[in-house]
RODOPA-940187 format. One record per residue: x, y, z of N, C-alpha, C in turn. Coordinates in steps of 0.1 Angstrom, whole numbers, plus 5000, padded with zeros to 4 digits. Layout:
% RODOPA-940187
XYZXYZXYZ
...
END
This chain:
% RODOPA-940187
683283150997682983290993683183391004
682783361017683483401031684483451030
685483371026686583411029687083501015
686383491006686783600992686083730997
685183751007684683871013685883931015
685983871028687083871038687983951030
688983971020689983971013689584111007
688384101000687784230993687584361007
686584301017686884421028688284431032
689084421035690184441038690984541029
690684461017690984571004690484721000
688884701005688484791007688584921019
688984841029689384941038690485011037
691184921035692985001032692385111016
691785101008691885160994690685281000
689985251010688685381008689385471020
690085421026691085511036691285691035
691285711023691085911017689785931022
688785861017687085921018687186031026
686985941036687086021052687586151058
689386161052690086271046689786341039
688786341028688486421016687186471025
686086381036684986411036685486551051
686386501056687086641065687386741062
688186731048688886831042687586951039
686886861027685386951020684887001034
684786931044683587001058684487131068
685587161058686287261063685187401055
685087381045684487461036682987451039
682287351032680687321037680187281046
679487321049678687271063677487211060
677487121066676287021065676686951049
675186911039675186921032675986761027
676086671039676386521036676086441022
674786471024674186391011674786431000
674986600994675786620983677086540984
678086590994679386580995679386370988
678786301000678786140994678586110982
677386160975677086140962678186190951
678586300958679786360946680786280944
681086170956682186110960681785960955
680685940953680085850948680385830930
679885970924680286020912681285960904
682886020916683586040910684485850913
684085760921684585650924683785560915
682785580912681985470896681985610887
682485680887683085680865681485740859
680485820869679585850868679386010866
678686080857678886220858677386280869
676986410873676286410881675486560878
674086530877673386670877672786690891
672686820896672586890904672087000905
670787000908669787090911669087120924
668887250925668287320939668687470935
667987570943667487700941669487750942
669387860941670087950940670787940954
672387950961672687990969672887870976
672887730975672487660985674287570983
675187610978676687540979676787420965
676087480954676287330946677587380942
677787490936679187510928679587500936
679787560946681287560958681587420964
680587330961680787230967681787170958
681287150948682187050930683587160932
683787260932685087350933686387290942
685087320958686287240970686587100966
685387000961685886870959686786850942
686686980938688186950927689786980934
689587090947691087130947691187000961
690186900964690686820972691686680963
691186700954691886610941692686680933
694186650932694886730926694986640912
694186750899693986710892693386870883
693386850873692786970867691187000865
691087110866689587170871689287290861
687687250858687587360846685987380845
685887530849684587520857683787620838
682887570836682387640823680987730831
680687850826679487880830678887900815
677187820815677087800805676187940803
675887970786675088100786674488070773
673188140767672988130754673488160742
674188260744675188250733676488190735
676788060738678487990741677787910721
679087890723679087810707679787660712
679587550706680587460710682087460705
682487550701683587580698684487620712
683487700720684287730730684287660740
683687530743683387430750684887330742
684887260733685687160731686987170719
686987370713687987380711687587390695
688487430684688287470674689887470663
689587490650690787440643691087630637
692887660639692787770636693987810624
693387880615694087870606695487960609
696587920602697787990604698187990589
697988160587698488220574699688240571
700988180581702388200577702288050569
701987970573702287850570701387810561
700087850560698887760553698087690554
698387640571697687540576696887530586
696487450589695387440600695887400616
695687420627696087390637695287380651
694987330660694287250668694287300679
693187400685693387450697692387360702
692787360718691687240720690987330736
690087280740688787400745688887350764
688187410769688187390779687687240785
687187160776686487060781687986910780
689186960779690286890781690586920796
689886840806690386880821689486750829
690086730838689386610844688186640854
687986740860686986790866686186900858
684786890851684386960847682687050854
683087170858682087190864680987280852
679987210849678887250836678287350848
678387510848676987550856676087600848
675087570855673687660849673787590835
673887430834673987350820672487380813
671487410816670587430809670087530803
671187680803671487770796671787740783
672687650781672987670766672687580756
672187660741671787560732672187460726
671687410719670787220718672587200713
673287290705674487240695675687250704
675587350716676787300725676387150736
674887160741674487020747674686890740
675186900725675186760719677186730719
677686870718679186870721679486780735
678586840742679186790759678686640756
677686630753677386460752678286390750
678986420733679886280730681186320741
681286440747682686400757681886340766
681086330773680286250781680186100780
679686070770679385900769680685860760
681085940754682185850745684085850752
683885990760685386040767686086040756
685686100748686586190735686186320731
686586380723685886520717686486490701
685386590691686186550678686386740674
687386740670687986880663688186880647
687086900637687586880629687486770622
688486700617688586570614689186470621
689486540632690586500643689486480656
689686350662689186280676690086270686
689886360695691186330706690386290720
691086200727690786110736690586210753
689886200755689986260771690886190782
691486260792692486200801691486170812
691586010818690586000831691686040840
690986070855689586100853688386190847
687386170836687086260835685486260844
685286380845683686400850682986520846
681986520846680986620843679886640856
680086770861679386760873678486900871
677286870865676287020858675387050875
675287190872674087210878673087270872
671787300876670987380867669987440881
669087510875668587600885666787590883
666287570892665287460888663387580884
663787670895663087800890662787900883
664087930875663988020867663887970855
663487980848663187900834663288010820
663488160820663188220813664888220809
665188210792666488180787667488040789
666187950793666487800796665987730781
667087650782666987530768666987370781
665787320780665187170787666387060781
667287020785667886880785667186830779
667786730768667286690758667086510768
666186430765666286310775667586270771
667786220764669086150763670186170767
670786310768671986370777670786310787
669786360796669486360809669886220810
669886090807669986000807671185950810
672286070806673986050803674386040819
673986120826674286160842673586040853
675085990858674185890866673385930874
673786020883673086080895672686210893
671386220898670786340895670386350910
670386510918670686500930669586650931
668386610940667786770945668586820956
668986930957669886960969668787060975
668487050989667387151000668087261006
667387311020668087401025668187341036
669287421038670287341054668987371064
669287321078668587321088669087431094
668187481110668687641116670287591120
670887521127671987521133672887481120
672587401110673887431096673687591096
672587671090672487801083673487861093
673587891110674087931124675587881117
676087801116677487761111678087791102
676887811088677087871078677688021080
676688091090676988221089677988271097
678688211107679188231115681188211108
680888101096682388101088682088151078
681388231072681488241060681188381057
680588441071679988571066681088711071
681988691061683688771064683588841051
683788931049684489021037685488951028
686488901036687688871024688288741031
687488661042688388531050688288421036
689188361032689588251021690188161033
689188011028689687881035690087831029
691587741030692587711025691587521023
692087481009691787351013693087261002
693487181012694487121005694286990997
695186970984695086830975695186730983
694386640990694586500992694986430987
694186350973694986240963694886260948
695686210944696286210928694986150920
694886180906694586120896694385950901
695885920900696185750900695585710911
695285720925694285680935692885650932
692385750926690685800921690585630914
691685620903691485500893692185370899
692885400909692885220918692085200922
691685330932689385300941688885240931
688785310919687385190909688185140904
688885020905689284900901688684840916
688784880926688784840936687284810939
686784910936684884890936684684820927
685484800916684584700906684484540913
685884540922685784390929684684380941
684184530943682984490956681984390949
681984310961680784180960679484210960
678584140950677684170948676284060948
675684000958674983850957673983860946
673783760938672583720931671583810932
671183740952669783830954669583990952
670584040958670884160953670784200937
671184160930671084200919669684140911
669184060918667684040909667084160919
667184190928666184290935666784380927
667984450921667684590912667484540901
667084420893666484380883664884430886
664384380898662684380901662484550897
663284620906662984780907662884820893
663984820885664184860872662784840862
662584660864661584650856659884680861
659384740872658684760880658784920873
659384970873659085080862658485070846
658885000843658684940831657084840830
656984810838655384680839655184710854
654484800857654384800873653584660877
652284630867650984560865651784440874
652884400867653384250870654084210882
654584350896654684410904653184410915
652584390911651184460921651084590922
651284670909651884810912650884880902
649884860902648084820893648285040895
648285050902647785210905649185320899
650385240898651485320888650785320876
650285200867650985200856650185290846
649185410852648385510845649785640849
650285630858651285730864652685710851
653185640847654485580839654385610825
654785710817654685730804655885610800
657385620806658485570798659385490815
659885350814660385310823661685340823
662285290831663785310835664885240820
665485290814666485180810667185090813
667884990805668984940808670284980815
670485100810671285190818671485250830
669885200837669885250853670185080857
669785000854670184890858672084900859
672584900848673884930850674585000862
673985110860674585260869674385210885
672885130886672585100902673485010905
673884940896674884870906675884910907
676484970896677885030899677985160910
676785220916676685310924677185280937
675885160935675485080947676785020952
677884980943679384940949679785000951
679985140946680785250947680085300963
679185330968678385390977678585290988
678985130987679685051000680685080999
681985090989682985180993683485260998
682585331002682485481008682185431024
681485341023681185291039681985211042
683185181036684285111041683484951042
682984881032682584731029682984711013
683084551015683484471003682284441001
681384451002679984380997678884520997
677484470988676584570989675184480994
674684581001673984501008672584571003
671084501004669984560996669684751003
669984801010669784911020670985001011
672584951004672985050997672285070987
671585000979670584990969669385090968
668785090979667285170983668185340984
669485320994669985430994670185560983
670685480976671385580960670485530951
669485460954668285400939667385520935
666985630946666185750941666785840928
668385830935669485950929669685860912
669585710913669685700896668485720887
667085670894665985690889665085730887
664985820893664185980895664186080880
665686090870666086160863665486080849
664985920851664785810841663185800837
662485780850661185770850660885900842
659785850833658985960830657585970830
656986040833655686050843654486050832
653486030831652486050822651686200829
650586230817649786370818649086320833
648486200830647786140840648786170854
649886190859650886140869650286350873
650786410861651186550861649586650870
648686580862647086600868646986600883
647686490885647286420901648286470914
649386600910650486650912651686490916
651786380906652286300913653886330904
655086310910656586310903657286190900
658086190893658586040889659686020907
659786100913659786060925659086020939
658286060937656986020944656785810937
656785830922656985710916657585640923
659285660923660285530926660085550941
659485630947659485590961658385450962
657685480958656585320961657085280953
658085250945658085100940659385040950
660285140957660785100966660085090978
658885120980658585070993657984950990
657184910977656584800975657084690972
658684640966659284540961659684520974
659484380973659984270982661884280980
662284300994663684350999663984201005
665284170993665984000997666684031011
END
C-alpha cells in the first residue's frame, strides 16, 4: 500500500501544481483572507457548492469574481432581490407569433461559476429553482430538462445582520452547500495592505486565466484517488454520529444542546473535502488533522441547536467544536 501512496503523491503533486498559481494570482487582488481563498479552492476541486457569510465589505464577492477570472470558464454573478422570479434565474419559454411556437431562452444559471449574492433575498420559488440546478446539475424549462455544463458551482453569500427583506434558507437548500464559511475582519497589517492597494479612484488589477475547465475536472478525478485509511474514515463516522447520540460519545452535556444531527450527507461531503483539502497541500493521503481542519466548514450549517442550546447562548459551532475536541483522534 506504500508504494500505491507513493504513486498517488506523485500524482498529486504534478496535478495540484496550479493551486499555488491560482493562490498568487487571487493574492494579487486579496489580501489576506487564506482561509476563504483555500476553501473556495476546496469548493471547486470536490464538486461542492459554498455559502458565505460575514458583514458587509469584508471581500466575499470580490473574492468568488477574482477566483472565476482565474479559471477561464464562464461566470455569472446573480444579485438576488425580492422581486427576481425564477424565470430570470433559469430562463423561460417564449412564444413566437410568426411561427406559433414556443422557444427556449435559457437564464443566467447556464454558466459554470455562479455567484448567488445576497442568496437570502429572494423568495421560497426562486430558492427551490436554484436547488434542482444545485443537487441535480440540470434546470427544467417547461417540459424541457437541459443538463448543466461542469464545472458547475454555486458560490452564495448572504449577509448575516440585516435581516429586514430576508427570506431564511429553507434547511434543505442549507443542506445543499458543502461548505458554509464565516468570513471575520482582517487583522491591522492585512486592513494597512488593503488600504494601501486598493484605496485609488480608478487603479483596476489585472488578473489573468490560469486553467481551463478540463484541468478543474482531471484535479477531481485525481482527488477521488487521494487515499484514505479505515481509521480515518471511522473517526469521521465517530464525529458525524456524535452529533446524532452524543450520550454514546461521553458527550452527556450535548445531547440537551442537539435538536437534529448531522446527515449522511456530511459524512459524504467530509470526506470528499477532506481529500480535496490534502490536495491542496500537495499529499496523496488524508491525514486525521485534514479532517478537524475543514470538519467545522461542513458541520456547523448541519447541526441544529435546540431552544435549550439558544437559552445558554450556545451555537451549533460552539457544538462541533467539543465534539472535535472530545473524539478520540486515530
Amino acid at each position: 500500500m506504500s508504494e500505491g501512496i507513493g504513486v498517488i503523491n506523485d500524482k498529486v503533486k504534478k496535478e495540484s501544481a496550479f493551486v499555488e498559481a491560482l493562490r498568487m494570482e487571487i493574492s494579487k487582488v486579496i489580501v489576506g483572507q487564506k482561509y476563504l481563498i483555500e476553501r473556495l479552492l476546496v469548493g471547486l476541486l470536490a464538486n461542492g457548492h459554498i455559502l458565505i457569510e460575514g458583514v458587509p465589505g469584508l471581500a466575499k464577492t470580490l473574492s468568488v469574481k477574482v477566483l472565476s477570472q482565474t479559471v477561464n470558464t464562464k461566470f455569472q454573478r446573480l444579485q438576488f432581490t425580492p422581486d427576481l422570479l425564477p424565470a430570470d434565474l433559469v430562463g423561460t419559454l417564449v412564444y413566437n407569433p410568426k411561427e406559433g411556437n414556443f422557444t427556449t431562452k435559457k437564464g443566467p444559471i447556464f454558466a459554470n461559476i455562479i455567484l448567488a449574492d445576497e442568496i437570502n433575498r429572494a423568495p421560497a420559488k426562486v430558492q427551490s429553482a436554484l436547488l434542482e440546478a444545485m443537487q441535480e446539475r440540470q434546470v427544467t424549462i417547461g417540459e424541457n430538462t437541459f443538463k448543466l455544463d461542469e464545472p458547475f458551482l454555486v458560490l452564495a453569500t448572504q449577509n448575516p445582520i440585516e435581516q429586514e427583506g430576508t427570506y431564511p434558507l429553507p434547511e434543505a437548500q442549507v443542506d445543499r452547500f458543502m461548505l458554509k464559511l464565516n468570513i471575520t475582519y482582517p487583522n491591522k497589517e492585512e486592513e494597512l495592505n488593503i488600504l494601501n492597494r486598493m484605496s485609488y479612484t480608478d487603479k483596476q488589477i489585472e488578473v489573468k486565466p490560469l486553467v481551463k475547465p478540463d484541468d478543474i475536472l482531471r484535479a477531481r478525478k485525481v482527488v477521488d484517488e487521494v487515499y484514505m485509511d479505515e481509521k480515518v474514515k471511522k473517526y469521521i463516522i465517530d464525529i458525524v454520529f456524535a452529533t446524532r447520540q452524543p450520550k454514546e460519545y461521553k458527550l452527556d452535556e450535548l445531547a440537551d444542546l442537539i435538536k437534529y444531527g448531522a446527515s449522511p450527507r456530511a459524512s459524504i461531503y467530509l470526506t470528499v473535502a477532506s481529500k480535496a483539502y490534502a490536495f491542496i497541500q500537495g499529499r496523496g493521503y488524508v491525514t486525521p488533522q485534514d479532517v478537524k481542519s475543514i470538519g467545522l466548514d461542513i458541520l456547523r450549517h448541519r447541526v441544529i441547536v435546540s431552544y435549550e442550546a439558544e437559552a445558554e447562548e450556545k451555537t451549533s459551532e460552539d457544538v462541533v467544536k467539543k465534539i472535535f475536541d472530545e473524539i478520540e483522534v486515530p
